[in-house]
N, C-alpha and C positions, 0 to 999 in steps of 0.2 A: 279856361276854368281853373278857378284854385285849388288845388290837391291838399285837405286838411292832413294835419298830423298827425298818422296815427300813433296812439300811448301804448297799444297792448295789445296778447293775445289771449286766446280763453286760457291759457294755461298760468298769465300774470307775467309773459317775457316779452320784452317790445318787439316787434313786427319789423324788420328792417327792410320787407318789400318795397313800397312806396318808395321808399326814398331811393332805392337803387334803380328800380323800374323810373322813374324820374330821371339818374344820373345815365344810365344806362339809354333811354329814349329822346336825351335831351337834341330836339331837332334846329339847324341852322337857321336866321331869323327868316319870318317870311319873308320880305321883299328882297331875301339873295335867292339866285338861282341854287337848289340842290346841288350837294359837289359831284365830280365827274365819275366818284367810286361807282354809281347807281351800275348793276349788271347791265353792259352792252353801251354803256354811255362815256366809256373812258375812252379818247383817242387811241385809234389801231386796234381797242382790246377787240371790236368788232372782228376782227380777221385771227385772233387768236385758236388754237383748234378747238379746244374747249366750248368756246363761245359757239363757232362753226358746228363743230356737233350738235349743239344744243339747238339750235337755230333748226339745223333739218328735222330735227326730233319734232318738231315745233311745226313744222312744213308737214311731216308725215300723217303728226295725230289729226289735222285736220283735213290729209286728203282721207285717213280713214274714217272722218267726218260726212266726206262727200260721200264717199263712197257707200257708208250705212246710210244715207239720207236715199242715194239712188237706190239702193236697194228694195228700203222701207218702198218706193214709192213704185217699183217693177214691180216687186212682188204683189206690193199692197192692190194693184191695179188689177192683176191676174186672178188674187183672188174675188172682189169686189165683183168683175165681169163673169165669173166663175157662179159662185154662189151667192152673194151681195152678204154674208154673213161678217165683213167688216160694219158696216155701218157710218162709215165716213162716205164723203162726196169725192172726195180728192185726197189718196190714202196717200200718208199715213194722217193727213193733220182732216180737221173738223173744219171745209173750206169748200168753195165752188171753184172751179180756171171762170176768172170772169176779167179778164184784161181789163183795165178803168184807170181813170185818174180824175179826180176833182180836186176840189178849193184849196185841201189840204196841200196838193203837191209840190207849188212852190216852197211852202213854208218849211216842210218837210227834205228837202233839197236844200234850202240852205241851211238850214242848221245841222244838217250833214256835215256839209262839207265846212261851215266853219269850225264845228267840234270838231273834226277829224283832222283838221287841218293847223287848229292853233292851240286845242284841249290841252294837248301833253305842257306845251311852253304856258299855258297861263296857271296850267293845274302847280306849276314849279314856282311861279313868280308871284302871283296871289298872296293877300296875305289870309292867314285860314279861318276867320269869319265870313269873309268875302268870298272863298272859294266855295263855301258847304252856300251860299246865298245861289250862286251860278250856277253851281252843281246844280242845284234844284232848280233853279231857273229853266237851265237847256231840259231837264227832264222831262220839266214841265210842257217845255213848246215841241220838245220829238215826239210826246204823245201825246199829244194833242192833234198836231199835224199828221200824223200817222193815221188816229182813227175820223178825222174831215178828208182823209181821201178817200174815202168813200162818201162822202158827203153829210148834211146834218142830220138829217132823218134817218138814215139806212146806220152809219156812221154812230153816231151821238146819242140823239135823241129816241129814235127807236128802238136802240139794240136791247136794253133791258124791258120791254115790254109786249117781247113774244109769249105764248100760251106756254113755254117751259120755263120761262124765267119766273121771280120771285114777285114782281109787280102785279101779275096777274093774281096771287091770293093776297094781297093787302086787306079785301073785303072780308077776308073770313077770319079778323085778326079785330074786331069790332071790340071783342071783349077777350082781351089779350091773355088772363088769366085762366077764363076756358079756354079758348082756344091753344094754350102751353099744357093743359090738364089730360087733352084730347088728343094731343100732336100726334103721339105713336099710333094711336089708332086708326091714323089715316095714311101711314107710311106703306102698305102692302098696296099694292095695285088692285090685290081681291077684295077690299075693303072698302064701304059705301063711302063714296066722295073723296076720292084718293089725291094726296098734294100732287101738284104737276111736279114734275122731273128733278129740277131743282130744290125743289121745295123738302119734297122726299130724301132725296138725297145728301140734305146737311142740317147738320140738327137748329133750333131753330133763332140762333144767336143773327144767323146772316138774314132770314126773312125778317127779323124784328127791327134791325139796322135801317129797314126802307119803310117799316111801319114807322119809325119814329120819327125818319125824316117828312113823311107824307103827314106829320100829327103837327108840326110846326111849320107847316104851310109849304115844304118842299117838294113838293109829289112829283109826281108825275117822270117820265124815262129821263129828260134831258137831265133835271136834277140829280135821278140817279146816279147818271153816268157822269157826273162831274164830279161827284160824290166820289167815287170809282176812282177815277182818273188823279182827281186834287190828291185824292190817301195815295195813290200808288203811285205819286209821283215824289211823294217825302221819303218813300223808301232811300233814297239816293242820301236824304240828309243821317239817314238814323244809320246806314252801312258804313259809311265815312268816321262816324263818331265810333262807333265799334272798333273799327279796323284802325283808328287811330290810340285809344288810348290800351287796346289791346297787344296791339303792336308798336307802330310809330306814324309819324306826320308824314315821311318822306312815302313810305306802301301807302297811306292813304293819299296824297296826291298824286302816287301813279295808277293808283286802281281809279282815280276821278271822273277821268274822260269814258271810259268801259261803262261807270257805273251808270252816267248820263244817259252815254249814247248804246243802250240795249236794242239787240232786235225782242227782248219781251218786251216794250210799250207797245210792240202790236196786239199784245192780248192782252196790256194790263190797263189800257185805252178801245173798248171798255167794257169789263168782265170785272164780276164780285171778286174773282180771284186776286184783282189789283187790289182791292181794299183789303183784303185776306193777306195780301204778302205784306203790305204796310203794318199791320198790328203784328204780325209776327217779329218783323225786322224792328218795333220800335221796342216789342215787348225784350227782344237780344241785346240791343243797343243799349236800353234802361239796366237791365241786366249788368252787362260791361261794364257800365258808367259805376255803378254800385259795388260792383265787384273788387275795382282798379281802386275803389276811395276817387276818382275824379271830381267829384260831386261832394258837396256843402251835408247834406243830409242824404248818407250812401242807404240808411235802412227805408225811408219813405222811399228811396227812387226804387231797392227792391220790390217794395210792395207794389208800386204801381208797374215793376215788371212782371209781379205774378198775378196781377188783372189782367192785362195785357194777353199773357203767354195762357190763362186761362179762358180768357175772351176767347184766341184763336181755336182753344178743343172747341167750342161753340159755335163755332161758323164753319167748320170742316171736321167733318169726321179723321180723315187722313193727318190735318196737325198735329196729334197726339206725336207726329213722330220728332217734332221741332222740340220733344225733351233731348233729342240728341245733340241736337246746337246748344241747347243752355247747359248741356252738362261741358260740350268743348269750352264756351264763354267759359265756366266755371276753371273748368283744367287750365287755360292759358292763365287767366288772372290769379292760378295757386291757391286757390282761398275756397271756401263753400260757407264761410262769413253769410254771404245773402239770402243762400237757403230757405233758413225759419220764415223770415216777412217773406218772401219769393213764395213760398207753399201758404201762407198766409194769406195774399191775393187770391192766389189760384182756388184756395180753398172757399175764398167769399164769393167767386163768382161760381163755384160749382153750386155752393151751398143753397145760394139764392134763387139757381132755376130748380134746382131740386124741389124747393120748397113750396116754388110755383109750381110743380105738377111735373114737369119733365126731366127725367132719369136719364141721362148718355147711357149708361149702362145697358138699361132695359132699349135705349131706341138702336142699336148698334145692330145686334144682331135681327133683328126686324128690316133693318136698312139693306145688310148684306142679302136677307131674301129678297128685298124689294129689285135688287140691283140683280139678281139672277132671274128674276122674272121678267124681265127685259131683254134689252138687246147686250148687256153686260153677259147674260150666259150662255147667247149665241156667238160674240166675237171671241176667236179661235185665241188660246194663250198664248201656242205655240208660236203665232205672226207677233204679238202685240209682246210679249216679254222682251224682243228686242226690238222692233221697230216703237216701242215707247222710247226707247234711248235716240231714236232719231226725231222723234217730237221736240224730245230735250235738246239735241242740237241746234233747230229753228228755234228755241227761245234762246239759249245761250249763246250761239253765234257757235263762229269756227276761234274766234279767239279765246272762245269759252272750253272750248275742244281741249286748245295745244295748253289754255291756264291750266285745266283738268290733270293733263297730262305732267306739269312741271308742279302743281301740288301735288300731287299722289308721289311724287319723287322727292319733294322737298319733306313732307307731313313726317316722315319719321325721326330722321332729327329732329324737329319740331317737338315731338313726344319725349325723346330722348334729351331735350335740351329741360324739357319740363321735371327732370329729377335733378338738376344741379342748377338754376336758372330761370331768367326770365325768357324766353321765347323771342326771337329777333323779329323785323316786322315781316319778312316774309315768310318764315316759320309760321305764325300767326296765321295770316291768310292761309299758308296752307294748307294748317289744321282745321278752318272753318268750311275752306272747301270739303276738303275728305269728308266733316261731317256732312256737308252739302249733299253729297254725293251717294255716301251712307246710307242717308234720309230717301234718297230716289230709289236705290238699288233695294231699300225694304221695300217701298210701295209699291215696284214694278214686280218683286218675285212675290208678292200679295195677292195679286190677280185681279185687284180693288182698282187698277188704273188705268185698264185696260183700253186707251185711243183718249184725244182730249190733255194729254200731260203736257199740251204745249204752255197749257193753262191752265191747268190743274197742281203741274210742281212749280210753278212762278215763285213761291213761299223758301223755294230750294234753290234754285237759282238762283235769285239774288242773295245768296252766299259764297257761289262759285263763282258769280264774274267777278268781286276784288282780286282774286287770284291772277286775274290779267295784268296784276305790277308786276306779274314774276318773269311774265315777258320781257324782252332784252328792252331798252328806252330808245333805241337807236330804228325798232319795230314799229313802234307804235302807231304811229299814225297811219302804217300800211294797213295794220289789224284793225284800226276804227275805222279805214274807209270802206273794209271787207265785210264789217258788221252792219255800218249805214246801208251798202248795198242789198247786205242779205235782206236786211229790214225793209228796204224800197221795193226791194221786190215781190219779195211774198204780199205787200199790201196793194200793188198792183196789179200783180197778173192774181193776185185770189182775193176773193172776197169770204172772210173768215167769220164763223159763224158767232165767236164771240168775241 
C-alpha cells in the first residue's frame, strides 16, 4: 500500500514521521531471503553465550509453562472431587478426557507438519501479498480441521445450538427493537424468562450477529459456526498488517507461522469468541493502518476502527479492556491523529443501541449479579486467579509462554525508544504483547473470568502470539511443532465444550 504525504501537523509544522518510519522500516525485496542478522539466524551466533542464555531462558519459561498447567490440573482435580465447586469437567479447561479422532485428523496432521516444517522458509521467501493469502489460508484449514476432529455434528454444526448458547433465543429476537428495549430485564436469573447463559452474559451485539445471519437465510448451528470460524480465521490477516506497518515486514514474517499455526483454533473453531477476537484484531489493525498514514484515506479507515473496536464492547462485556491495545497501537505509531473519527465510530455504535433501548451501563452491573448468582460465585478465586493463567497457556502454546517471556524483557526499550524514535519491529510486538498481557492480568484479578479463558481471552492472545518472532529463527520450527502438538492433543484426548 501507498504511504501518502503527509503536509502537516495541528500545530502547522510538517510531520517528518512517515517518512523516516518508511526509511527506517524499509524491508529487503520479497522474493530474497531475509538477511542473516535476524536474532539466532546468523551462522555460529547460535552458540554465542548471549544467545545461549537466551535460548534456556526460553526453555525455562515454558517448563514453568508445564509446570502451572500441571498444577492447574492436580490441584483443579482435587478440588472438583473435593467439593465440585470448580465447575469444569476436566480442570482447569471447560472439556471432557474423551480420547477420539475423526474426519478431521488427517487434515489437521498435515497441515501440522507442513506449517511447522516449511512456515519459517516460506514466511521469508513469499512475496507479502501472497504471504497474508497463505497466512490465512493455513489458518483457515488448522481450524477447521481441528474442530472436524470431533466430527460434523458434535464438531461444527452442533456446537452453537446447545440450550446455553445464543441459537437457542433467536425466537425471542422477532421484534428486535422490543426485545433490545427489554434485554436487561431478563439478565437476573430471578427474573421471569431469564436469557440462557450466553445470552445473559454479553450484551446483546453477539445474539443479534446470529439474528441477522438467521434473517438472510443463514441459520441454523453449521452456518453459525462457519460464521465463527471464517471471522476467526482472518484474525491472522488483520495481526500481520498491524505488526507490519507498526513495526516492520521482517517481525511480521517471523511471527507468520505462530500466527497460522495457534493451539487457540481449538476454541476459536467454534465458539462466538472466534468471531469476537476477529472484530477486535480487525478493529487494532484498522487502527494501525490509520494511525501509520499506510492507507489512502487514514480518517475513514479510523472511523471504521472505532465501529469495529465499538462493535467489540457489544459483543463482550470484558472488551472494554481492548482500549489498552488501541492506546499501545496509538503509542508505537506516535500520533493520536486518529482519535476524534476512532471515538467517532465508537460513539455511533454506542449511540445507536442506546437509542434502541439498551444501556451497557445500566446492563453491566445487572450482568455482574447475574454472574454471582451462579456457578461464577461459587468457583473459588483463590484456584482460578492463577490457574486462569494456565488456561491461557493451552490457548497460547508453550511458544507463547517463552514469546511472553522475551516481550516483557524487550517492552521496555520499546517505551523508552518511543520518546526519541520510531520503535524497531521487535520492540513493537513487544509492546503489543505487554499490552496483551495487561489486558489478561486485569480480567483475571477482576474475578469476572473465572474458568473458560481458554476462550474467553482469545481477543488477547492473538496479540501475544506475534511476539513468537522474538524467538531466535534457528528455533522455530522446534516451537511450531510443540504448538501443532499441544493443539493435536488437547483436541484428541478432550473433547471441549466450546
Amino acid at each position: 500500500m501507498t504511504r501518502p504525504q503527509h503536509t502537516g501537523t495541528a500545530h502547522g509544522h510538517r510531520d517528518p514521521l512517515p517518512e523516516r518510519r518508511a526509511a527506517e522500516r524499509r524491508s529487503p525485496a520479497p522474493e530474497q531471503p531475509l538477511p542473516h542478522g535476524e536474532p539466532g539466524s546468523a551462522p555460529g551466533e547460535s552458540g554465542t553465550p548471549s544467545v545461549r542464555l537466551g535460548r534456556r531462558a526460553d526453555a525455562f519459561a515454558a517448563a514453568v509453562g508445564v509446570l502451572l498447567v500441571a498444577a492447574a490440573c492436580v490441584v483443579g482435580a482435587a478440588i472438583e472431587h473435593a467439593d465440585g465447586t470448580l465447575h469444569v469437567p476436566w480442570p482447569p479447561l471447560q472439556a471432557f478426557w474423551r480420547p477420539h479422532w475423526g474426519p478431521g485428523t488427517p487434515a489437521a496432521a498435515v497441515v501440522a507438519a507442513a506449517c511447522a516444517s516449511y512456515g519459517p522458509q516460506c514466511a521469508r521467501r513469499l512475496a507479502w501479498r501472497p504471504l497474508l493469502f497463505v497466512t490465512w489460508a493455513v489458518a483457515m484449514a488448522w481450524t477447521w480441521s481441528l474442530a472436524l476432529v470431533d466430527g460434523w455434528e458434535p464438531g461444527v454444526a452442533g456446537r452453537l445450538t446447545t440450550s446455553f448458547e445464543y441459537l437457542s433465543q433467536i425466537d425471542r429476537f422477532a421484534h428486535v427493537h422490543a426485545a433490545l428495549r427489554g434485554f436487561t430485564q431478563h439478565i437476573l436469573s430471578t427474573q421471569p424468562q431469564p436469557w440462557t447463559t450466553h445470552v445473559a452474559g454479553h450484551p446483546p451485539g453477539a445474539v443479534l450477529t446470529f439474528v441477522a445471519l438467521d434473517r438472510i437465510g443463514l441459520g441454523g448451528g453449521a452456518w453459525a459456526s462457519a460464521w465463527c470460524i471464517s471471522a476467526g480465521g482472518s484474525t491472522a490477516i488483520a495481526v500481520l498488517l498491524a505488526v507490519r506497518v507498526l513495526g516492520d515486514e521482517s517481525t511480521a514474517r517471523r511471527a507468520a507461522p505462530f500466527v497460522a499455526l495457534s493451539p487457540a483454533a481449538v476454541w476459536i473453531g467454534a465458539s462466538a469468541d472466534g468471531y469476537f477476537t476477529a472484530v477486535v484484531a480487525w478493529g487494532l489493525a484498522l487502527l494501525a493502518l490509520a494511525a501509520t498514514r499506510a492507507v489512502r484515506a487514514p480518517r475513514a479507515v479510523a472511523l471504521g476502527a472505532g465501529v469495529l473496536l465499538g462493535l467489540a464492547v457489544y459483543l463482550s462485556y470484558g472488551l472494554v479492556l481492548v482500549a489498552v491495545a488501541a492506546l499501545a497501537v496509538l503509542a508505537l505509531a506516535r500520533t493520536a491523529r486518529p482519535l476524534p473519527a476512532a471515538l467517532l465510530g465508537a460513539g455511533a455504535v454506542t449511540t445507536a443501541f442506546t437509542l434502541s433501548g439498551f444501556c451497557w451501563w445500566q446492563a453491566y452491573p445487572l450482568l455482574v449479579q447475574r454472574y454471582y448468582q451462579g456457578i461464577g460465585g461459587v468457583r473459588p478465586y483463590g484456584y482460578w486467579v492463577w490457574a486462569d493463567l494456565a488456561c491461557g497457556v493451552f490457548s497460547a502454546g508453550l511458544a507463547g509462554v517463552a514469546a511472553a517471556r522475551r516481550a516483557l524483557s524487550a517492552a521496555p526499550a520499546g517505551v523508552k525508544r518511543l520518546r526519541t524514535g520510531v520503535p524497531t519491529g521487535p520492540q513493537a510486538v513487544a509492546v503489543l504483547a505487554a499490552a496483551a498481557l495487561a489486558m489478561m492480568l486485569v480480567a483475571d484479578l477482576s474475578g469476572m473470568s473465572k474458568a473458560e479463558t481458554e476462550r474467553i481471552w482469545l481477543p488477547f492472545v492473538a496479540w501475544l502470539l506475534p511476539a513468537s518472532a522474538l524467538l531466535p529463527t534457528v528455533d522455530h520450527r522446534r516451537w511450531l511443532f510443540l504448538q501443532a502438538a499441544a493443539a493435536l492433543l488437547v483436541n484428541h484426548l478432550l473433547f471441549t465444550n466450546w
